[in-house]
C-alpha positions as CSV (number, residue, x, y, z in Angstrom):
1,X,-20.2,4.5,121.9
2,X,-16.7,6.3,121.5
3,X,-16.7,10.1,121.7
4,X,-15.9,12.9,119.2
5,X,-12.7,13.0,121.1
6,X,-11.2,9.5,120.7
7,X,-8.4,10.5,118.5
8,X,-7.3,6.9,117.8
9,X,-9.0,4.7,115.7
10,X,-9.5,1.0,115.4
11,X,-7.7,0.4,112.4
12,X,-5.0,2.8,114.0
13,X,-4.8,0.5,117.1
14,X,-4.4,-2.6,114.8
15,X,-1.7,-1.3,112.8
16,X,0.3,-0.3,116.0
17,X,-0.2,-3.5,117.8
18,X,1.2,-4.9,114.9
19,X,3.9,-3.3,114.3
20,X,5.3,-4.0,118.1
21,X,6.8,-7.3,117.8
22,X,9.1,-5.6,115.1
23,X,9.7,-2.8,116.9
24,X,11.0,-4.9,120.0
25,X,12.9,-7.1,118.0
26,X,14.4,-4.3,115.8
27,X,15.3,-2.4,119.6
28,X,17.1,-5.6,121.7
29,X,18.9,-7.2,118.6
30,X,21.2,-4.7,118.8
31,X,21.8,-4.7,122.3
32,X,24.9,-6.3,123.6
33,X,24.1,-9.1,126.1
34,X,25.2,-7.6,129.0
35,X,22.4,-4.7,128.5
36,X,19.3,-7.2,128.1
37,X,20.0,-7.5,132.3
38,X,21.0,-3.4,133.1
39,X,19.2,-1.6,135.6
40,X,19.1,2.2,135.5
41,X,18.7,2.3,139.2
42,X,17.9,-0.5,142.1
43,X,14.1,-2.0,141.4
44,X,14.1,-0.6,137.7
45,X,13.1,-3.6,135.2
46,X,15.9,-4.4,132.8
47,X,15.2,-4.8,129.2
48,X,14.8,-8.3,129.3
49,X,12.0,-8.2,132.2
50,X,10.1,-5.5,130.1
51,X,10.1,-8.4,127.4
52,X,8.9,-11.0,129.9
53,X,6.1,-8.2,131.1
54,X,4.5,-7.5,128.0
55,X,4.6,-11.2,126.7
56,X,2.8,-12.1,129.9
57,X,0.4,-9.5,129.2
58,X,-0.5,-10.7,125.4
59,X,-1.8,-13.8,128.2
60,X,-3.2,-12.3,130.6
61,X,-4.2,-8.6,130.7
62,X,-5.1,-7.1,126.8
63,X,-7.1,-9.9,125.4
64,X,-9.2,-11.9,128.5
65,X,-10.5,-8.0,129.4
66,X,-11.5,-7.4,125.6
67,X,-13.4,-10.9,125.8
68,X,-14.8,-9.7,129.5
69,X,-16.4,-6.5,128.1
70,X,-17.4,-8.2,124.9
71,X,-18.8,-11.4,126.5
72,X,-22.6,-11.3,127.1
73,X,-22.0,-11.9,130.8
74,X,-23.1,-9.8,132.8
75,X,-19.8,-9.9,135.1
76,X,-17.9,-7.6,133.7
77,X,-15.2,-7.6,136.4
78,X,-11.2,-7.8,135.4
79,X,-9.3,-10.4,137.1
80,X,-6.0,-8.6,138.4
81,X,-3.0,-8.6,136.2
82,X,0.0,-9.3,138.3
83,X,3.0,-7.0,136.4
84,X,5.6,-9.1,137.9
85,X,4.4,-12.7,137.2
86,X,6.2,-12.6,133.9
87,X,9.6,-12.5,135.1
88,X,9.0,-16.2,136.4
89,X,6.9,-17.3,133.8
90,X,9.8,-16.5,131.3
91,X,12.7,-16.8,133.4
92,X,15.6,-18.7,131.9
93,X,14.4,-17.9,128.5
94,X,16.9,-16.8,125.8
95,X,16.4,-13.5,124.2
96,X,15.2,-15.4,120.3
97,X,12.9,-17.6,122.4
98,X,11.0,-14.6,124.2
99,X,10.9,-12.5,120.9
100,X,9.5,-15.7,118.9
101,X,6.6,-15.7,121.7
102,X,5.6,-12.6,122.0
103,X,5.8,-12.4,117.9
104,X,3.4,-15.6,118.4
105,X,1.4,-14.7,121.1
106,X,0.8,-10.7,119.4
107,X,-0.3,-12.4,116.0
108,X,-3.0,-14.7,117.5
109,X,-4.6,-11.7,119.9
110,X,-4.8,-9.7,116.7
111,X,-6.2,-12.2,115.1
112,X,-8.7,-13.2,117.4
113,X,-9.7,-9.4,118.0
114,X,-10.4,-9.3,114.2
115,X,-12.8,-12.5,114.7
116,X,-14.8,-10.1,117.2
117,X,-15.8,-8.1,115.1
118,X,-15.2,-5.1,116.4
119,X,-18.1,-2.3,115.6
120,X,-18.4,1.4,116.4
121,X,-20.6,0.6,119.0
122,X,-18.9,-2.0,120.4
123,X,-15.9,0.6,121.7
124,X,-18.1,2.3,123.9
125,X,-18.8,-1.0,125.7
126,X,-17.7,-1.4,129.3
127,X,-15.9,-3.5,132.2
128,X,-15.0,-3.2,135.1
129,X,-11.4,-2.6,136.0
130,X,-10.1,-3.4,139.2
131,X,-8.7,-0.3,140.2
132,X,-10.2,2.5,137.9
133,X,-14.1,1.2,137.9
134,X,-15.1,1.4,134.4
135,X,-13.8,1.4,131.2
136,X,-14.7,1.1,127.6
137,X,-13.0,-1.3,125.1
138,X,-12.2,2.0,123.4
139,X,-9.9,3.2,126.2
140,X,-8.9,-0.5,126.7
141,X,-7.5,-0.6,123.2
142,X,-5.6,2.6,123.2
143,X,-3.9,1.4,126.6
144,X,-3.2,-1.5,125.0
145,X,-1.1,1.0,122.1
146,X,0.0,3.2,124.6
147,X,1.5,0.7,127.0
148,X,3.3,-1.0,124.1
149,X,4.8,2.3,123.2
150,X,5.6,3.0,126.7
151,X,7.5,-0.2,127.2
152,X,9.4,0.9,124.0
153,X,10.8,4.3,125.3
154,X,11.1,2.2,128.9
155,X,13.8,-0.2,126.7
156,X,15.3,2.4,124.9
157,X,15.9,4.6,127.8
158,X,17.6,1.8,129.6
159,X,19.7,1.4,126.9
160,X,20.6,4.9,126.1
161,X,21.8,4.9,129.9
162,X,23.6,1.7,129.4
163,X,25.8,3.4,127.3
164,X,25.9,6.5,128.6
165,X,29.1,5.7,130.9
166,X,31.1,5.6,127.7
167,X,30.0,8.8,125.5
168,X,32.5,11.4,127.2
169,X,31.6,15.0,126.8
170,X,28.4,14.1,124.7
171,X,26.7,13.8,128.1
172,X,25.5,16.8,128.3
173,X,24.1,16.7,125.0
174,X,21.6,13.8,126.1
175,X,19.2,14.9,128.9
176,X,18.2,11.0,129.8
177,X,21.9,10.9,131.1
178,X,21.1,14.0,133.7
């Protein structure tokens, strides 16, 4: 059962998720090309690597852990989700082609989370994550939004500092170029 204090709501969570694709989209068009590979700093992802990270996630993190904790098994354990296995999974793809997947990929995990059926009741159900024990689908789901959003400012701030070199004096008017 979710408590008094889960601030975000189901439909809430929908709504962002699906707004994400568009968001991304919107974000990297307007980067030039040369920024899709910028590192802020030595073992930092670049833009496009965020890209390949969350695509690999619509795969396999967000939706096989909602099945897990709404499956009748009893094994409710996550399999590991490797944060890195994107980058060869997608290497060599084109911006367009990674955009059209996760666009693809995002649309068919809503849609199948809408065939659940989600209830109330069914956010305060649990599994078992790897490294943090148990969870409910509840705290699952607002990760989910939250690490969407994060990956957002992650992209933006690399591109804010990809420009940054050429803004003269402005600089320090824009504290993520401290």
């Amino acid at each position: 059962m979710t408590s008094a204090h889960d601030r975000i709501e189901l439909d809430e969570i929908r709504a962002a998720l699906a707004q994400t694709p568009a968001v991304l989209r919107s974000l990297l068009a307007m980067a030039p090309e040369a920024a899709l590979s910028f590192r802020e700093a030595p073992g930092t992802w670049n833009p496009l690597e965020v890209l390949c990270h969350v695509t690999d996630g619509e795969v396999y993190d967000w939706l096989p852990r909602v099945t897990i904790i709404l499956s009748p098994d009893a094994d409710k354990r996550f399999t590991p989700f490797d944060r890195e296995a994107g980058f060869g999974r997608y290497r060599g793809w084109t911006l367009d082609a990674l955009l059209r997947e996760f666009e693809r990929l995002r649309a068919d995990n809503l849609d199948r989370l809408a065939r659940f059926g989600v209830s109330a009741a069914d956010l305060g159900r649990t599994g078992i994550h790897p490294e943090f024990g148990p969870v409910t689908l509840h705290q699952l789901l607002a990760c989910w939004v939250a690490h969407d959003l994060a990956h957002v400012a992650q992209i933006a701030r690399v591109l804010v500092r990809y420009v940054g070199p050429d803004v003269g004096p402005w600089r320090a008017y824009f504290s993520l170029l401290r």
